[in-house]
N, C-alpha and C positions, 0 to 999 in steps of 0.2 A: 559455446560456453554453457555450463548446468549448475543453476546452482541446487544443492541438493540438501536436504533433512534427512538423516539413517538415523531409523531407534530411537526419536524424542520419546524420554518419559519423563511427565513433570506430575507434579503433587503440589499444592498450596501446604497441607500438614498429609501427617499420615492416614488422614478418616476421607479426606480429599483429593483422591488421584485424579487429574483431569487428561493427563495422556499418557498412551503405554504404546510403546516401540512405533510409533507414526513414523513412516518413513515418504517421500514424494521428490520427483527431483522436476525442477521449473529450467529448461534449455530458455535461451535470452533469442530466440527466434519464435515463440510459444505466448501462447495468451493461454493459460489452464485454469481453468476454472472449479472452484473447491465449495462442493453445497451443503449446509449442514443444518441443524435446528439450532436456535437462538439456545446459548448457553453450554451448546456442547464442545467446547474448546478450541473451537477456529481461531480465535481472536489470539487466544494465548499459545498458541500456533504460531500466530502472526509474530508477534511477541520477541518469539525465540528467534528465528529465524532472520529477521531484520537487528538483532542484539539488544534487544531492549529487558532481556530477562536471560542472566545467562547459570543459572545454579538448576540445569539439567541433564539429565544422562541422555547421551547419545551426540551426533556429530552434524553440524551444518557448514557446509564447503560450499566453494567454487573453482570447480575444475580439480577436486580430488584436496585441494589446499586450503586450511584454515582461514578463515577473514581475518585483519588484522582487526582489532579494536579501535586505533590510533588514527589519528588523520580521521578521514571521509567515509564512513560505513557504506558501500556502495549495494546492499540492500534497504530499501528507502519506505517504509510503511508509513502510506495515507491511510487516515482514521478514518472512522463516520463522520464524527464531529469535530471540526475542524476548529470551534473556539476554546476547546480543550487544549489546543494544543500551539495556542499562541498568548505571546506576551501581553494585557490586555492593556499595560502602561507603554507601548508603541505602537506608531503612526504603522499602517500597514506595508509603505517602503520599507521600513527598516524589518517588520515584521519578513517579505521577501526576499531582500535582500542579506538577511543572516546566514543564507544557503548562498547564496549567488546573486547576478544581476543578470537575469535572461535580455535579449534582443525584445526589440519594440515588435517586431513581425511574430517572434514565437507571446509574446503578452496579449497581441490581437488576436493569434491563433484560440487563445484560451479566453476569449472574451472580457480582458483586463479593462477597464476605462481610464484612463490617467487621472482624474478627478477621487478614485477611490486609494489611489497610493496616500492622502494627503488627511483620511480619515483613520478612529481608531476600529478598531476590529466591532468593537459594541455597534459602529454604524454601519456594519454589513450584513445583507440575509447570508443565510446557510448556503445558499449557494454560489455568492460571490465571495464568501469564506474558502468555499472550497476551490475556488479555481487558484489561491491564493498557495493552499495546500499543496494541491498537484502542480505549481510549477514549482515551487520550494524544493521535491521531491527529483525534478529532474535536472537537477547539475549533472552537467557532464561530466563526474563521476559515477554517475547512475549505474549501475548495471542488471537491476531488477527492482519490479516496483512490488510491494504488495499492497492491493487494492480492497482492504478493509470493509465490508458494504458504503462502500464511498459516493454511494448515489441513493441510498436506502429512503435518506430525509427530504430529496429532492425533488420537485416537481419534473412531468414527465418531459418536458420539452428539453430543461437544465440537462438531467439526462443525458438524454441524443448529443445538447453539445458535448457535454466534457467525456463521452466515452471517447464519441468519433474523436477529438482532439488529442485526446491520451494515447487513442490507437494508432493515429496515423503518425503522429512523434515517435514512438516507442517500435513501427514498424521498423521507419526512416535509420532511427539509432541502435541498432539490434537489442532493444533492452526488453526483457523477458518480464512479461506479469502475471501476479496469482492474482485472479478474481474472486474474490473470497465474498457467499451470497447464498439466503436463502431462498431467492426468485429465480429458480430454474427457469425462466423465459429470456431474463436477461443473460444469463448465462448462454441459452443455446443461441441469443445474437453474435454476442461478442467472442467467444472461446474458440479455440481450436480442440479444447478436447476438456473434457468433466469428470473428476474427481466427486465423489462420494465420502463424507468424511469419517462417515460409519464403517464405510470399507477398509479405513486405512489405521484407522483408531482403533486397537485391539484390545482396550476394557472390555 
């Protein structure tokens, strides 16, 4: 399975192009990793391709076949900042469980406490936000993740856990990820292969 971007070109206005014909395609047995400078369009990148912006020229499929909109977007973008992107008037079960209700084994895998379901997001650090993020993200309608510098605000240990954990699920379930980062070291850990974003970005 691939899912692939042909020919994004997006513009904010017309003084503001921020991509012209980017094309990359992410197979769901792949960790690819995409490195760029802060600002130069990765994110809105991200953006398109997961369906969070969709008034662009050019094509993002899987398997040749348009996404539906409808139901379950089974491309799944984890942010940086993961209290951007939760309700801040619910308790963090509900916050989880608005995608799904993972298994108690795959919640330990990602270092969940039970004691934190019962708080609101204001009472967690950034990095047990985010473990919150990334199971959110893999309902088993998953079938690519895009991983936003999802580790950028993170202390180095948090790190190590949530790649290794991301990695070794997303092996198990054939689900394909963009590592989207400007720390080419973490990138040459975790990737099978590295994109350059100036390479593909044809401004």
């Amino acid at each position: 399975m691939n899912l692939k971007a042909e020919n994004i070109t997006f513009a904010y206005n017309k003084k503001r192009q921020i991509l012209k014909d980017v094309s990359l395609t992410l197979p769901s047995d792949k960790i690819i990793g995409l490195i760029g400078d802060s600002g130069s369009g990765k994110s809105t990148l991200c953006k398109i391709m997961a369906g969070f912006i969709s008034h662009y020229s050019g094509n993002v499929t899987i398997d040749g076949n348009k996404i539906p909109d409808k139901d379950y977007y089974p491309v799944q973008l984890i942010f940086q900042h993961p209290e951007k992107t939760m309700n801040p008037k619910w308790k963090m079960e509900k916050v989880l469980n608005e995608s799904w209700t993972p298994t108690q084994d795959l919640k330990d895998t990602f270092g969940l406490k039970d004691n934190w379901l019962t708080r609101w997001p204001s009472e967690l650090s950034g990095g047990e936000l985010q473990r919150f993020s990334i199971l959110r993200a893999l309902n088993p309608k998953t079938k690519f993740i895009i991983a936003d510098e999802i580790s950028t605000m993170l202390d180095a240990v948090t790190q190590v856990q949530i790649w290794e954990a991301l990695i070794k699920h997303c092996r198990a379930n054939n689900i394909g990820i963009l590592a989207v980062s400007h720390d080419p070291e973490l990138l040459e850990v975790v990737c099978d292969d590295i994109l350059y974003f100036k390479d593909i970005n044809k401004l």
